[in-house]
C-alpha positions in Angstrom: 0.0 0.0 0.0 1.1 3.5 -0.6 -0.4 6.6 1.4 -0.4 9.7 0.6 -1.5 12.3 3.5 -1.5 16.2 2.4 -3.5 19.2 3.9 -1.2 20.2 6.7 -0.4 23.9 7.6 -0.4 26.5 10.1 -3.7 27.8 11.6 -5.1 29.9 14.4 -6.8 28.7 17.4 -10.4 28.4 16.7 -9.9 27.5 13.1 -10.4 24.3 10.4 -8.2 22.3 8.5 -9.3 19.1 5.9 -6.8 16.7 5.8 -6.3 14.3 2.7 -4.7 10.9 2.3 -4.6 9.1 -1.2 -4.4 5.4 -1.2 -3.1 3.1 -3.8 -2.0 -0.3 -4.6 -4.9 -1.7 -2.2 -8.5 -2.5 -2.8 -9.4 0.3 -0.7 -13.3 -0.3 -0.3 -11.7 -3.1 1.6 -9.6 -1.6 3.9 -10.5 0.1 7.5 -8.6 3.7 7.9 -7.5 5.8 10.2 -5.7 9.1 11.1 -3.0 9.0 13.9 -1.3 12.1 15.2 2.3 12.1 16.7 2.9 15.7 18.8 6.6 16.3 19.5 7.8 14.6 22.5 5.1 12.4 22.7 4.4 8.9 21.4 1.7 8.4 18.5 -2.1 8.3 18.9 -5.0 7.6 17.2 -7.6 10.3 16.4 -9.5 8.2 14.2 -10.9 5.5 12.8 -13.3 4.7 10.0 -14.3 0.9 8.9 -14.6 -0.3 5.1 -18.4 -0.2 5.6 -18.3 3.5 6.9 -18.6 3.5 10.8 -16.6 5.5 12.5 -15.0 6.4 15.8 -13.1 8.5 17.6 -10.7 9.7 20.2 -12.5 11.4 23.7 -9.4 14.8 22.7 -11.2 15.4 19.3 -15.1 13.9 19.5 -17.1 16.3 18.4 -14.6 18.6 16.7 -13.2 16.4 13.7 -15.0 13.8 11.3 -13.4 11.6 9.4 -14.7 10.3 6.1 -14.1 8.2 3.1 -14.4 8.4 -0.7 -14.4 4.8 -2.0 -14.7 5.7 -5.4 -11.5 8.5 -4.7 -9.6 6.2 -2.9 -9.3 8.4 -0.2 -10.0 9.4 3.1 -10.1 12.7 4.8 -10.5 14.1 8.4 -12.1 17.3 8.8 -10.7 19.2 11.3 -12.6 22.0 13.5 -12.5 24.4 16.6 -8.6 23.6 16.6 -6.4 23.6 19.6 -2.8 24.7 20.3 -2.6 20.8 21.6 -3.9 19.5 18.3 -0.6 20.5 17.3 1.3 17.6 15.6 2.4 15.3 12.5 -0.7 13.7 11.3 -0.4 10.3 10.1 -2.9 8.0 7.5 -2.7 4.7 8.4 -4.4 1.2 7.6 -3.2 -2.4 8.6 -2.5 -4.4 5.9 -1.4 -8.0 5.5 -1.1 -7.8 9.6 1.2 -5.2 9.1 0.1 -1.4 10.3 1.2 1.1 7.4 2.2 4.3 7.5 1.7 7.5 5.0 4.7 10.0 5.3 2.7 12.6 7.6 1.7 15.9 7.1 2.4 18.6 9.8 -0.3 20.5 11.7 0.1 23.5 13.4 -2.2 25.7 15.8 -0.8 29.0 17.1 -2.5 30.3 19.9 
């Protein structure tokens, strides 16, 4: 699998972002998705998660703020992002499991100035 993640930037506190990730080389109707974020200093979590057949879920920082989708005739996924935070600061990751394996896009960089 190859993923592609784009969308990052700098923002103020209060504002949106939509992050992008492009998938390829998988069936990815197939596949379950998810965003993972990795702030500096800190070990990687997961924001969210959305299954092949569309359900989704979320981490207790973000509920409410963020929604993640998926475009299965795009091959993508994206994760809306709103009413940031100076702590929603990090490197947001795409990420799906495949063959067992948990794979990684190359991250895109989110910043929320305060």
């Amino acid at each position: 699998v190859q993923l592609q993640a784009s969308g990052g930037g700098l923002v103020q506190a209060g504002g949106s972002l939509r992050l992008s990730c492009s998938a390829s080389r998988i069936i990815f109707r197939a596949y379950d998705m998810a965003w993972y974020r990795q702030a500096q200093g800190k070990e990687r979590e997961l924001v969210a998660s959305i299954t092949s057949s569309g359900v989704t879920t979320y981490a207790n920082p973000v509920k409410g703020r963020f929604i993640i989708s998926r475009d299965n005739f795009g091959d993508a996924v994206y994760l809306e992002m709103h009413s940031l935070r100076p702590e929603d600061t990090a490197v947001y990751y795409c990420s799906t499991v495949e063959r067992g394996l948990r794979r990684w896009g190359q991250g895109t960089q989110v910043t929320v100035s305060s």
